[in-house]
KOLGU-855856 format. One line per field, with one value per residue (C-alpha): residue number from 1; residue in three letters; x, y, z. Coordinates in nm, 4 decimals. Layout:
nr NUM/...
rest ALA/...
c1 X/...
c2 Y/...
c3 Z/...
// end
This chain:
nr 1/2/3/4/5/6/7/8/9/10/11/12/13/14/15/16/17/18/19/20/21/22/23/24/25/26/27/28/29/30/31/32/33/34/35/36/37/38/39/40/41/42/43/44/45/46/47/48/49/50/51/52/53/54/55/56/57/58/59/60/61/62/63/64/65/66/67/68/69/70/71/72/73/74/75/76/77/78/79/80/81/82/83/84/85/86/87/88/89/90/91/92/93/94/95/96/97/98/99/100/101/102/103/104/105/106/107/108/109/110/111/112/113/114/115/116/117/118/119/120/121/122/123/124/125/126/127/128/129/130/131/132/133/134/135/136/137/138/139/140/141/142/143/144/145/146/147/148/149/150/151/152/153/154/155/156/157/158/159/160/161/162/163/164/165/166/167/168/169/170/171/172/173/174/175/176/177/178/179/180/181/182/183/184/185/186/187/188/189/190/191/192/193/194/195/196/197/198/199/200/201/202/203/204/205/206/207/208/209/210/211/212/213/214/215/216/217/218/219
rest UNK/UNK/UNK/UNK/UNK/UNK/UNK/UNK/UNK/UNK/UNK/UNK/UNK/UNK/UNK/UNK/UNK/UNK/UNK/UNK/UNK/UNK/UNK/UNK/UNK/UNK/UNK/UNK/UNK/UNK/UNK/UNK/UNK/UNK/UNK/UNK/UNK/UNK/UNK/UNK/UNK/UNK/UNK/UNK/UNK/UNK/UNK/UNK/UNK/UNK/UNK/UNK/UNK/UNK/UNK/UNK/UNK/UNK/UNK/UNK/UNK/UNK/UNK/UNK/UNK/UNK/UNK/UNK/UNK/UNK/UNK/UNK/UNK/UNK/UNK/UNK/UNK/UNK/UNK/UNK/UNK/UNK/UNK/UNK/UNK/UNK/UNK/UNK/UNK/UNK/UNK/UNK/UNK/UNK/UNK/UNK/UNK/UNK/UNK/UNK/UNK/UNK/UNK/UNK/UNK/UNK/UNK/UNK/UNK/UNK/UNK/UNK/UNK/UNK/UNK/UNK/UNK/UNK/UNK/UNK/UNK/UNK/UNK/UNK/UNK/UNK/UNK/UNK/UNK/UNK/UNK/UNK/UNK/UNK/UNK/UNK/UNK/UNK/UNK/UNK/UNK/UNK/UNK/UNK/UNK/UNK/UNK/UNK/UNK/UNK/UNK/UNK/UNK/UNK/UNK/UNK/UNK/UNK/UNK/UNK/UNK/UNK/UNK/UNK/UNK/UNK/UNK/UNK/UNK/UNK/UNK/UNK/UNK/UNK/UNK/UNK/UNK/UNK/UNK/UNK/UNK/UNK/UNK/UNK/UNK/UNK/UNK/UNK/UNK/UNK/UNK/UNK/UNK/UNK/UNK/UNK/UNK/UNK/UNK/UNK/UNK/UNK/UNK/UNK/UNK/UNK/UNK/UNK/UNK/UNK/UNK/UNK/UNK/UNK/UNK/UNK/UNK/UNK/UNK
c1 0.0000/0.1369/0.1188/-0.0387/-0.3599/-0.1815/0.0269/-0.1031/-0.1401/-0.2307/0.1044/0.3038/0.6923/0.9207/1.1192/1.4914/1.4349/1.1453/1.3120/1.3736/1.0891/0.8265/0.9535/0.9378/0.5918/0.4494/0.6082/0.4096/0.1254/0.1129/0.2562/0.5745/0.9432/1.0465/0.9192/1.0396/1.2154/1.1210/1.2655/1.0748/1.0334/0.9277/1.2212/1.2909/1.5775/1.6527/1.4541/1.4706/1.4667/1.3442/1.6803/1.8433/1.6117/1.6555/2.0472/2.0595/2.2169/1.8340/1.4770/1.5432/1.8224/1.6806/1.6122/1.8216/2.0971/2.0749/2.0605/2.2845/2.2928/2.1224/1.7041/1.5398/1.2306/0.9821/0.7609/0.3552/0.4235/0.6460/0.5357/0.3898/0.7320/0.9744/0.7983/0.8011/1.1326/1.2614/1.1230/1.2322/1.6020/1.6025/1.4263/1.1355/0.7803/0.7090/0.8725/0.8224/0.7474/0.8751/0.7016/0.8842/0.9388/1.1498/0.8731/0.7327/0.3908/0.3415/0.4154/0.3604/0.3313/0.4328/0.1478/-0.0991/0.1647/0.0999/-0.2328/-0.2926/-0.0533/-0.3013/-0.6229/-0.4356/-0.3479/-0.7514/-0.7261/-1.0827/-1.2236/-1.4066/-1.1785/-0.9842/-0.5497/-0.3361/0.0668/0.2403/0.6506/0.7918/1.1976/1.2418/1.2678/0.9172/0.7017/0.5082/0.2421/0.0733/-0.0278/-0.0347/-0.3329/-0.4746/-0.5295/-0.7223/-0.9261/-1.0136/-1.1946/-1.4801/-1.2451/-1.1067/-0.7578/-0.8026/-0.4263/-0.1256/0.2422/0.5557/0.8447/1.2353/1.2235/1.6021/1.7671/1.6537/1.3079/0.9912/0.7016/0.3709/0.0577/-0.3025/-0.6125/-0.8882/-1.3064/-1.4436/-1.3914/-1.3264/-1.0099/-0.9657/-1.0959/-0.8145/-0.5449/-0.6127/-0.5830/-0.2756/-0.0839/-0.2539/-0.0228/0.2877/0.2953/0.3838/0.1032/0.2491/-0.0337/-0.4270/-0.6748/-1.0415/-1.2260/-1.3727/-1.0706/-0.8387/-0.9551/-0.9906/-0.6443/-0.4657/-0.6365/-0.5111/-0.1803/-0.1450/-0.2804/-0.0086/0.2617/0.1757/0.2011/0.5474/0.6414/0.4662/0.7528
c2 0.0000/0.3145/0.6140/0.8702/0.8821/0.9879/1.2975/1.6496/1.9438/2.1263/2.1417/2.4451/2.4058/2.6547/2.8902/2.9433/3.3285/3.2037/3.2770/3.0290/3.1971/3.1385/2.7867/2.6725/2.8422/2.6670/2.3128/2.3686/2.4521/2.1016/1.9082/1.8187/1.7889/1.8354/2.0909/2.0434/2.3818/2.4858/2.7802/3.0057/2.7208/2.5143/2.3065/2.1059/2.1847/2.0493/1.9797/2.1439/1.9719/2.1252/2.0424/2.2621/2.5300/2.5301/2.5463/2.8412/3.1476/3.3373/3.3984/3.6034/3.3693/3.2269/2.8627/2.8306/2.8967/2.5621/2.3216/2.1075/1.7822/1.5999/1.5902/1.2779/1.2598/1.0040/0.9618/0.9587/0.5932/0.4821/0.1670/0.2478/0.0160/0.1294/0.5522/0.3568/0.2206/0.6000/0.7828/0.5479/0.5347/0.8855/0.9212/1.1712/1.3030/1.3491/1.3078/1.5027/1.4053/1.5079/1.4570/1.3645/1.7065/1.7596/1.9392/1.9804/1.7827/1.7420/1.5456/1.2516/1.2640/0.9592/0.9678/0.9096/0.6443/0.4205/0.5379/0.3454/0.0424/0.0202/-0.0132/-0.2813/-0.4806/-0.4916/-0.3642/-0.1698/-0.4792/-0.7131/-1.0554/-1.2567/-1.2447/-1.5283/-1.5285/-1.7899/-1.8170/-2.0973/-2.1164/-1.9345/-2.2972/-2.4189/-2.0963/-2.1369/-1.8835/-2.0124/-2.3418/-2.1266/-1.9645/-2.2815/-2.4362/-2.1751/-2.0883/-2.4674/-2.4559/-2.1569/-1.8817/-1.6292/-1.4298/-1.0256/-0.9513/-1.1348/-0.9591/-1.1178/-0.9972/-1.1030/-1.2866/-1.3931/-1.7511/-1.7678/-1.7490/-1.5688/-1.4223/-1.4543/-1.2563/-1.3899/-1.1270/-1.3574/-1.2782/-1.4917/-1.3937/-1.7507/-1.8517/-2.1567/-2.4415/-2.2622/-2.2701/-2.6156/-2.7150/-2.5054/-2.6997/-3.0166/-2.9541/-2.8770/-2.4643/-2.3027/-2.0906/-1.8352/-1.6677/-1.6150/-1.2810/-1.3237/-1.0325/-0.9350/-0.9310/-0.7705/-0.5642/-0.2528/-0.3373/-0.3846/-0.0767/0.1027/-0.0331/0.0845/0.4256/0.4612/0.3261/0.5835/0.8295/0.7212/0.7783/1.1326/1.2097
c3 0.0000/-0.1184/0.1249/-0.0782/0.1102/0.3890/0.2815/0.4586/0.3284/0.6790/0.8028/0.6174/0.5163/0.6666/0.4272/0.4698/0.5818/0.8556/1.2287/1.5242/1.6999/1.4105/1.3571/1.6861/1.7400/1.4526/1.5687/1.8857/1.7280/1.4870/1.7620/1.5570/1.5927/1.2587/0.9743/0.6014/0.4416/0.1190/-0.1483/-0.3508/-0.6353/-0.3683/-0.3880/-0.0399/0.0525/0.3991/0.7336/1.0779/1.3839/1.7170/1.9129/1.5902/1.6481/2.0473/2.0026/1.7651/1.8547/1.9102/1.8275/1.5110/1.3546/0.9842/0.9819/0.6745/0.8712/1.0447/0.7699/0.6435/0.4555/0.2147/0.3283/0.3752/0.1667/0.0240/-0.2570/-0.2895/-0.4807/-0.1695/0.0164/0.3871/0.5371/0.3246/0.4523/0.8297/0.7746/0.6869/0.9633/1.2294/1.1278/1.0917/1.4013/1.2315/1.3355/0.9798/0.6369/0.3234/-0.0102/-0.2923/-0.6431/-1.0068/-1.0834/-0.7633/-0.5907/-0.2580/-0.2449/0.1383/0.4290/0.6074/0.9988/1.2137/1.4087/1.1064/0.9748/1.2827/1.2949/0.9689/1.1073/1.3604/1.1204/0.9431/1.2438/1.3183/1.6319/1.6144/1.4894/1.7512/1.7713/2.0081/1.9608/1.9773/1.9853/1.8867/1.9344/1.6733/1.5508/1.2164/1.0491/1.1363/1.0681/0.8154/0.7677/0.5118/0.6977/1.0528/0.8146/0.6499/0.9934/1.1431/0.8035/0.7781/1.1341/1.0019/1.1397/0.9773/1.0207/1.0058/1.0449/1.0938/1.2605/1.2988/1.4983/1.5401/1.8311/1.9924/1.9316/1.5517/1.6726/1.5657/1.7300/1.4884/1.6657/1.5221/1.4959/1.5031/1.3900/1.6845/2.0147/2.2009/2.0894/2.2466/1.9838/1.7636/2.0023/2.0544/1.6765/1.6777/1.9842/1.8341/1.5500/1.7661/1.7175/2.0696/2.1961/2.4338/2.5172/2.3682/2.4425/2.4430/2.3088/2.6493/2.8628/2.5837/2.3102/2.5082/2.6508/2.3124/2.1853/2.4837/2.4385/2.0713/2.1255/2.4242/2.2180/1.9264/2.2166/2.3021/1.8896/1.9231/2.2703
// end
């Protein structure tokens, strides 16, 4: 899935002329770190960090002043990992995109990103969870799938995570919300059940947990 539908308009690029003062007051006011900076032909050329702004020499110093290096930027066509993978190395609340012709088109905030990682991991959808540990060698997905789907139940999402000791966590977003006949077909078949979630006990929990850990990306 591209990330197109998810580039903003409402947040305004800086300019290199734009002073510490303004910059910071506008980061406030959008609840971002970061702001993209932009020349006349709306060209992007570099972005401003809040720790650059709050070591500069005083509120009337030009933004442009601070740059340097190349800017990280994406593209409207970009995949939503590759756009997650960018702002997390580079340690980003958002990341601007820049079209074919070199252009400014926008920006994508973190907090939408992993807003939209949260719709696709179901987690507003009624179901019970179920997380599995297996080694790397004896995960396979596909069957993990088939066995479930053969017993009338249905997987809405499916996450995997590097796990230590060549092993790999695999975390199940069921459409009932009694998991147990499917964790017993699952251990039937020798997969490692480390722990399941019924719908009543956890989906206001995991929903709670998400929203705080978006919260944490936001800090």
């Amino acid at each position: 899935m591209s990330v197109d539908v998810l580039i903003t308009h409402e947040t305004p690029p800086l300019r290199p002329l734009d002073c510490v003062e303004y910059a910071l007051g506008l980061m406030m006011e959008m609840r971002v770190r970061h702001l993209p900076v932009v020349d006349e032909v709306a060209h992007l050329v570099g972005i401003i960090s809040e720790d650059d702004l709050l070591g500069s020499a005083g509120p009337d110093e030009p933004v442009g002043s601070r740059l340097q290096g190349t800017p990280v930027h994406v593209a409207a066509t970009d995949h939503v990992f590759e756009v997650t993978r960018i702002i997390m190395n580079h340690g980003l609340s958002m990341v601007p995109v820049v079209g074919a012709d070199e252009r400014y088109g926008g920006l994508i905030r973190r907090h939408d990103l992993f807003e939209r990682f949260a719709a696709m991991l179901g987690t507003q959808s009624t179901g019970a969870i179920l997380a599995l540990e297996e080694d790397k060698r004896d995960a396979a997905l596909s069957k993990i799938v088939y066995l479930v789907e053969q017993n009338d139940v249905r997987v809405l999402s499916l996450a995997t995570e590097e796990m230590p000791d060549d092993h790999i966590g695999i975390t199940l977003k069921l459409n009932v919300r009694d998991a147990t006949r499917v964790r017993h077909i699952l251990e039937h078949n020798g997969y490692h059940v480390v722990a399941a979630f019924g719908e009543e006990e956890d989906s206001d929990g995991l929903m709670d947990r998400v929203q705080e850990f978006m919260r944490y990306l936001e800090v």
